[in-house]
C-alpha atoms as one frame of an Amber mdcrd trajectory, in Angstrom:
protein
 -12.412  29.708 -28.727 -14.581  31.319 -25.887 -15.154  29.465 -22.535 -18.108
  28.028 -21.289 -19.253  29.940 -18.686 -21.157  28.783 -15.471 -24.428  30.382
 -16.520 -24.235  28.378 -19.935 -23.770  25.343 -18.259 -26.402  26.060 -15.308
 -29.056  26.834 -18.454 -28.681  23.563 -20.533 -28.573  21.240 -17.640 -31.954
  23.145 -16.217 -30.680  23.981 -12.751 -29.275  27.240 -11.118 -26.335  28.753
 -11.165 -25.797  27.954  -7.630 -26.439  24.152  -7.804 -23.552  24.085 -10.380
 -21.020  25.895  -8.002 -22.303  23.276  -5.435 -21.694  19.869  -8.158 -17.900
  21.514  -8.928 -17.276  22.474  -5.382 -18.825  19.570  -3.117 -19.554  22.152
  -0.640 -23.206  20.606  -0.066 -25.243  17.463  -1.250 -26.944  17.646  -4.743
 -29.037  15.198  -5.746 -27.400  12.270  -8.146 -29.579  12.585 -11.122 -29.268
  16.229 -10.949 -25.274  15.870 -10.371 -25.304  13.963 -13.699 -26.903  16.604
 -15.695 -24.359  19.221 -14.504 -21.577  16.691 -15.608 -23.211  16.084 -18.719
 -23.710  19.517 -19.372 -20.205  20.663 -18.365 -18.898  17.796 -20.891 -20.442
  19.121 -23.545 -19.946  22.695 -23.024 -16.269  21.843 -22.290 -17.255  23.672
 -19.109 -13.573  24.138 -16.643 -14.215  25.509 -13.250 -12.180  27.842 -11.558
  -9.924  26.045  -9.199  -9.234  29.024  -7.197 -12.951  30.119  -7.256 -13.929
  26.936  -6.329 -11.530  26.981  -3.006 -12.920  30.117  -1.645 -16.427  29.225
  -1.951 -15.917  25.574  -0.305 -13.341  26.965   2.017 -11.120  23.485   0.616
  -8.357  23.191  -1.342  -9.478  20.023  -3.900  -5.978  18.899  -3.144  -4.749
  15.894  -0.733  -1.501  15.376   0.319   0.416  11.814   0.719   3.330  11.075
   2.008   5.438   7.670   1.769   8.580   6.174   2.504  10.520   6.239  -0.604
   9.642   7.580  -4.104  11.373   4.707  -6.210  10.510   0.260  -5.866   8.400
  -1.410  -7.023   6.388  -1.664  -4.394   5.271   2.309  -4.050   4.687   2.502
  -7.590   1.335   0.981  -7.817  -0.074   2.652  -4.349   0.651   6.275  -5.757
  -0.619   5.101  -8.918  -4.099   3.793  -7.369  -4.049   6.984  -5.189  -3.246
   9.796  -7.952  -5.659   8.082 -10.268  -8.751   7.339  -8.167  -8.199  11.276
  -7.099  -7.848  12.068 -10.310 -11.065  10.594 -11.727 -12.824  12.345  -8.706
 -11.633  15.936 -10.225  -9.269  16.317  -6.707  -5.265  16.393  -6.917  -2.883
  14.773  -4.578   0.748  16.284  -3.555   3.374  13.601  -2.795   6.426  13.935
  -0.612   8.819  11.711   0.684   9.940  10.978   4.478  12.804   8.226   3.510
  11.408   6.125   6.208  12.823   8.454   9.161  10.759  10.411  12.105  11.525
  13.350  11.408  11.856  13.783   7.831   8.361  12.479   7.688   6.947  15.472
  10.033   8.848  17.643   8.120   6.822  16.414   5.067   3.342  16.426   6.955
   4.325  20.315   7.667   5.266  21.291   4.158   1.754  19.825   2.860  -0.179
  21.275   5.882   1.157  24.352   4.818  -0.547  23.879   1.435  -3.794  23.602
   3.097  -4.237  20.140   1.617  -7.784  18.892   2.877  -6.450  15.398   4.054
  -3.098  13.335   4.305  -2.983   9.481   2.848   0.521   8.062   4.946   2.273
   5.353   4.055   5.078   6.283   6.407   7.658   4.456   8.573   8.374   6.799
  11.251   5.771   8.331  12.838   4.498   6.837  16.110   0.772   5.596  17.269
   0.518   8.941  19.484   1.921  11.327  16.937  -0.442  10.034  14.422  -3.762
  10.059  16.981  -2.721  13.727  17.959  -2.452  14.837  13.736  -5.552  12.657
  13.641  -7.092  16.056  15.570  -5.642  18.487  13.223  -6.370  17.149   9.827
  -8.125  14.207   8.419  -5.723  11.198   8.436  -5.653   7.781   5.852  -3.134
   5.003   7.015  -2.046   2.979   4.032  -0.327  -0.597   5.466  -0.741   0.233
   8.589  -2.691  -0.390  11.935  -2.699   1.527  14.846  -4.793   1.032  17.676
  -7.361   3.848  18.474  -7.876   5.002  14.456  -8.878   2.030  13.279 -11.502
   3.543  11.142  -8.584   5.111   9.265  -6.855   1.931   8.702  -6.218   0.320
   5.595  -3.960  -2.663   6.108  -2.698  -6.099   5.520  -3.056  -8.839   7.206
   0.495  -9.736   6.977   0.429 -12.433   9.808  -1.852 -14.553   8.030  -0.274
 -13.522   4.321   3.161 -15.653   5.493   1.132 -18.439   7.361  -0.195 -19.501
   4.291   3.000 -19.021   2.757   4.631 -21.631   5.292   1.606 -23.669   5.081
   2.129 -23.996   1.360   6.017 -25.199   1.388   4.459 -27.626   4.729   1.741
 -29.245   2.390   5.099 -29.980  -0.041   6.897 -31.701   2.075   9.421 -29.309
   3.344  10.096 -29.325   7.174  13.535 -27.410   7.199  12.233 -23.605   6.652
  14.116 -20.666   7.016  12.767 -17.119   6.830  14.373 -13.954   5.745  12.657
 -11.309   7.414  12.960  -7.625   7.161  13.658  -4.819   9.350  12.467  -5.457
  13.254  11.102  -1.502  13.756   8.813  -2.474  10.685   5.197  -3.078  12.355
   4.885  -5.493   8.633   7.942  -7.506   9.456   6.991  -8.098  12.323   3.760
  -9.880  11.730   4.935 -11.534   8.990   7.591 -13.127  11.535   4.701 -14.425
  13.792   2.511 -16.148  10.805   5.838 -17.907   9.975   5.789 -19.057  13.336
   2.349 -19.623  13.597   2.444 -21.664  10.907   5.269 -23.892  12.208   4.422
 -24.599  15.477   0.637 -25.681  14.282   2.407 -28.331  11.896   4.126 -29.488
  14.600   7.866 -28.413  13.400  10.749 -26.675  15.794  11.099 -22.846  15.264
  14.891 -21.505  16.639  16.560 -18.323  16.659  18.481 -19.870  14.198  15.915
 -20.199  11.329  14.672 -16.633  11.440  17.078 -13.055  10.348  16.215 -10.148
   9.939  17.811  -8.533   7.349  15.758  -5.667   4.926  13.070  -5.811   2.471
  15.744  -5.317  -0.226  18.114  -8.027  -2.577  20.668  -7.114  -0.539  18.576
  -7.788   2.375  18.000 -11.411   0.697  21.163 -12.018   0.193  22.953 -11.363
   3.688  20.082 -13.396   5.284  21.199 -16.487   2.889  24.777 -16.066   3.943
  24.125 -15.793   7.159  21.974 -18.693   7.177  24.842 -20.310   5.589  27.199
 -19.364   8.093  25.311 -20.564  10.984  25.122 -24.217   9.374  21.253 -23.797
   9.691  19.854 -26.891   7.210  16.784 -25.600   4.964  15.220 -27.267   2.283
  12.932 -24.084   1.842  12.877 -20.831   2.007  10.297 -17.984   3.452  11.740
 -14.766   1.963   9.770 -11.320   3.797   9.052 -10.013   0.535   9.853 -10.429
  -3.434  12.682  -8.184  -3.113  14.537  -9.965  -0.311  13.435 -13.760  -2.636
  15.731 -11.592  -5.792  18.376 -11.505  -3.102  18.002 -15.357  -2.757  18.208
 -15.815  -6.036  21.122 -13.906  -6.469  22.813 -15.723  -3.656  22.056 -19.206
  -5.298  23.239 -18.046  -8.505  26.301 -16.875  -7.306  27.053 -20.377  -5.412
  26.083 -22.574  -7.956  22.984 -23.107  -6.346  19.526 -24.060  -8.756  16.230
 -23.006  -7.745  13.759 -25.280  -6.752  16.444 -28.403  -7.377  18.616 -27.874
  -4.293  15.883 -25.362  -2.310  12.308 -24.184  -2.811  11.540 -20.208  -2.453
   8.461 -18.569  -1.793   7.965 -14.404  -1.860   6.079 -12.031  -0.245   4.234
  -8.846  -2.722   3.492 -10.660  -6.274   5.064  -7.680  -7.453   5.803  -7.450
 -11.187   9.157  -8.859 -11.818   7.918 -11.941  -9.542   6.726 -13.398 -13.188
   9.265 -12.819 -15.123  12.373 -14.104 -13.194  13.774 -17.678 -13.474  12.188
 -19.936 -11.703   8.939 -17.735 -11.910   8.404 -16.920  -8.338   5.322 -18.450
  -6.701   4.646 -15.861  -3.685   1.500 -13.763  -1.754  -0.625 -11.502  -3.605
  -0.589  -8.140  -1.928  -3.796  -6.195  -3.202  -1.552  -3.095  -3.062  -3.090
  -1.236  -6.057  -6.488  -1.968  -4.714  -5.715  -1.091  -1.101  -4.561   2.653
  -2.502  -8.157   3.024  -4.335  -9.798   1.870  -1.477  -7.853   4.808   0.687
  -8.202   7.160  -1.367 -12.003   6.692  -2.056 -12.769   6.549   1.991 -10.496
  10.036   2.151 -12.744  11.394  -0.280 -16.371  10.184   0.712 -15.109  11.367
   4.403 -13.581  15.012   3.417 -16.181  15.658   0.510 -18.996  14.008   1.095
 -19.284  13.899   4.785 -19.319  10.034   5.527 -18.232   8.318   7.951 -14.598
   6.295   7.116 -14.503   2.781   7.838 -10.818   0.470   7.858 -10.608  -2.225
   5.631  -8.309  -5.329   6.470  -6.729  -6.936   3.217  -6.316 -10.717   2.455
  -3.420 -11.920   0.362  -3.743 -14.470  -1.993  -1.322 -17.725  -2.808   0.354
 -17.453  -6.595   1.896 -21.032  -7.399   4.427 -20.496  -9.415   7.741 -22.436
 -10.195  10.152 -21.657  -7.413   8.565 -24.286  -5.394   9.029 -28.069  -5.420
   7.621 -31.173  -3.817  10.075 -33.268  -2.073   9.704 -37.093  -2.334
């Protein structure tokens, strides 16, 4: 079957050749209703430009690169998901590579897709500094997934984790419970952190004693969940509730209970952090925060490509989580 070629297209959407190259290429404005009768007419025609072509003549490569912590959870899942398919539906590509949460294997993965020529870089790292990131900031176009660092707060997209595990406290407080622990994750992560202070926060504004002893940090992982349970244990700190950092860590209490003869909410109440997937489907259902993960992603990777593409301005966007009542949380009389 013979291609569609550009002049084919260019003559049954009514528009020249050049204003086609310019709709495939978004290497200047074109007007929306005249945009939509190239796309119309390239649908039909089954009209594929050339990728390579299309590079030279917008001096860009179409392609993005991102770069997270790990490949595997089930927490990065859903934000490469909502990055490679927003990109996707906006005829751009995205490279991924991982930095396994450390310094320097993340530069080493913001060199390898610099070296590509990718046109921007989404992060969702772990080990890059404020004043590395405001100096690549110069170099290439920069989108911060779950992050917030002062200075490139246009470039932000983050969570507003403080607030995320206040309501989470404030929640087990309305039921009655007094005696909360939290299980919190690693102290160089800028998340844990704030999720630490809306615990806290949340504490001190009902009124209730917060000690060293009520707060670990352990990791956002079920092992993480279970040493911080142990060690609560250990300590003889009395809970009647607990605040676990995130779902994975709350798996970890579960795991701990289970392996104790502990029942969940009978002898202790748990709430999560993430809503991820398996949240629903474990016993007790988990009640936790809603992290708009999926939608945070889209959101990213729609400012990269208004900003790169289309020449406007990016703007940061703080996220709100949301309160899931499940069953892992009980009233006490």
């Amino acid at each position: 079957m013979k291609k569609a070629s550009i002049l084919e297209v260019s003559s049954l959407a009514g528009v020249s050749p050049a204003t086609v190259s310019r709709v495939t290429s978004n290497a200047a404005p074109v007007r929306e209703t005249t945009r939509k009768k190239v796309l119309a007419a390239m649908k039909e025609l089954g009209y594929q430009p050339n990728s390579a072509a299309q590079s030279l003549s917008s001096k860009r490569s179409n392609t993005l690169g991102m770069i997270v912590s790990h490949l595997d959870g089930p927490f990065y899942g859903p934000v490469m998901s909502g990055v490679e398919e927003t990109l996707r539906k906006l005829n751009k590509h995205v490279i991924i590579a991982s930095g396994f949460a450390e310094e320097q294997a993340e530069k080493e993965a913001v060199d390898f897709l610099m070296a590509r020529q990718v046109d921007g870089l989404i992060l969702l790292t772990e080990g890059l500094d404020s004043e590395y990131l405001k100096d690549l900031e110069k170099r290439i176009p920069i989108y911060l997934i779950n992050q917030h660092v002062d200075g490139l707060e246009i470039r932000n997209m983050y969570l507003d984790n403080d607030d995320g595990v206040y309501q989470a406290t404030r929640h087990l407080i309305a039921q009655g419970h007094k005696d909360i622990i939290y299980i919190a994750g690693q102290e160089y992560k800028q998340d844990a952190n704030e999720r630490v202070a809306g615990f806290k926060r949340a504490m001190r504004e009902a009124g209730l004693t917060v000690t060293g002893k009520q707060i670990v940090h352990t990791s956002f992982e079920v092992e993480g969940g279970i040493k911080g349970m142990q060690h609560m244990v250990d300590s003889g700190t009395a809970f009647t509730a607990v605040v676990a950092g995130n779902d994975e860590a709350a798996f970890g209490v579960y795991e701990w209970a289970a392996r104790h003869g502990y029942s969940i909410p009978k002898d202790f109440s748990v709430i999560g952090f993430d809503d991820i997937l398996m949240s629903n489907y474990v016993s007790p259902r988990l009640s936790t925060m809603h992290f708009p993960k999926y939608d945070m992603a889209k959101a990213c990777a729609t400012m990269a490509y208004q900003e790169i593409y289309n020449k406007k301005l990016p703007e940061g966007i703080k996220f709100k989580t949301d309160l899931v009542i499940r069953d892992s949380v009980i009233e006490l009389k």
